[in-house]
N, C-alpha and C positions, 0 to 999 in steps of 0.2 A: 619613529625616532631613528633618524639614519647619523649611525656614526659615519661624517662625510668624509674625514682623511685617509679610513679605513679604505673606505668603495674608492678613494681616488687613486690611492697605490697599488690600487688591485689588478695582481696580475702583469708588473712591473718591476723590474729588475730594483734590487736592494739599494738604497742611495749610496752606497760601499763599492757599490759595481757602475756606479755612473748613471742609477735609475733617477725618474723625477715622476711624482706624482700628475696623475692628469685628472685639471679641474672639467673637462669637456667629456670624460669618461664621466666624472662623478655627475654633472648635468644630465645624461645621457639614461643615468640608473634614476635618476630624480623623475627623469620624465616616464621612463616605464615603469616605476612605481603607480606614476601617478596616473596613468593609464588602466596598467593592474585594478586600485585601490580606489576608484575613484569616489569622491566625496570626503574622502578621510584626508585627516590633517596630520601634515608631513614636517616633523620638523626635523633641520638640516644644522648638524655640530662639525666646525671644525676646529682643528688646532691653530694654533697664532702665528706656527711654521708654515699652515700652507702657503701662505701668501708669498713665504721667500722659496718655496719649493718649486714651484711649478715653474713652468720656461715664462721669460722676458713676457712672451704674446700672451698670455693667459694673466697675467698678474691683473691687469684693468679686469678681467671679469669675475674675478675673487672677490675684489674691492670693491667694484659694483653689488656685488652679491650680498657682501658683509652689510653696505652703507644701504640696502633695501628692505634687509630685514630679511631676505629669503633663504641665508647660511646664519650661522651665531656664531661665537665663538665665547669661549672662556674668560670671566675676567683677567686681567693679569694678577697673577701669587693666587690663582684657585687651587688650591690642595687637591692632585687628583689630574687637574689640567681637564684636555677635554672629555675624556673616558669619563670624570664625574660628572661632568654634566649631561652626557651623553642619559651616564644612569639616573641623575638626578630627574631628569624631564622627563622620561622614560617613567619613574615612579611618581612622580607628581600628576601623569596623565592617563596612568595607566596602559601606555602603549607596549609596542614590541619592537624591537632594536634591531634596527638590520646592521648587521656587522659580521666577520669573521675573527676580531678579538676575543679571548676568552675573560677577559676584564680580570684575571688573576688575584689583582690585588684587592678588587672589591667581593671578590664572594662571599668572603666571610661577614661583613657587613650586609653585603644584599645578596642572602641567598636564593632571592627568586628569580636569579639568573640564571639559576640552572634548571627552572622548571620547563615543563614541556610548553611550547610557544610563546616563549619568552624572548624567544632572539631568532632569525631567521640571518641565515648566511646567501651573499651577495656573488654570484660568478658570471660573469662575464664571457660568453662562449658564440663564438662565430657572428657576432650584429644583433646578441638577444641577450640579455639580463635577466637570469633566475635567480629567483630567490626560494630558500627552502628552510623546514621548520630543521632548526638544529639546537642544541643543548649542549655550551660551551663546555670543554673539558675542564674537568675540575682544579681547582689549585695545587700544587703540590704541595702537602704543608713540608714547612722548614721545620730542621730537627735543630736540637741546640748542638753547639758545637762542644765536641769531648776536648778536654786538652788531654795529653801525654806526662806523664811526671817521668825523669830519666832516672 
């Protein structure tokens, strides 16, 4: 289960600083996965932004991607976006999530994101793609807010 917007901005300057996601990275992890893992079934989440994220030349291979079945993407108005589907298929398949998100908002709901091989983190380093068993940090819970009386 690869969270795909994740591995695509991996390693790229924040969109604040002028970065853009690369769908040809995110191919690239797809393919050493599936190298890696071979026989196992790979399935590919992304958000409904990549398509406007990525530079002008990549957008046809988004769109091919989306319209082949080979990425997914989230309905529109899914609660969650694509981080829940990410974990949605994730528990419906029993798989493991490659992602460096900590899914924050979902732990409390799906605490088996924090079990040991449950998520595996994605780095990108000199023309090779590791992946390693990691155990996302956990949520910080909110505290309630004190008011002041004057």
């Amino acid at each position: 289960m690869v969270d795909g917007s994740n591995l695509a901005w991996n390693g790229r300057p924040p969109r604040a600083a002028g970065g853009r996601p690369s769908f040809a990275a995110l191919e690239a992890a797809i393919r050493s996965l599936q190298f890696k893992h071979q026989g196992r079934d790979i399935h590919v989440v992304v958000d409904a932004a990549l398509r406007h994220d990525v530079s002008a030349e990549e957008r046809p291979r988004v769109e091919a991607a989306i319209a082949d079945g080979k990425v997914v993407q989230p309905p529109a108005g899914t609660e969650g976006r694509g981080d829940a589907l990410v974990i949605s298929i994730a528990e419906e398949v029993g798989g493991v999530i490659i992602s460096n998100d900590n899914f924050a908002p979902f732990q409390k709901a799906n605490p088996w994101l924090r079990e040991a091989g449950r998520v595996l983190g994605a780095t990108y380093s000199q023309g090779v793609w590791v992946f390693n068993r990691r155990v996302p940090n956990p949520a910080t819970p909110t505290r309630p807010r004190t008011t002041r009386s004057n």
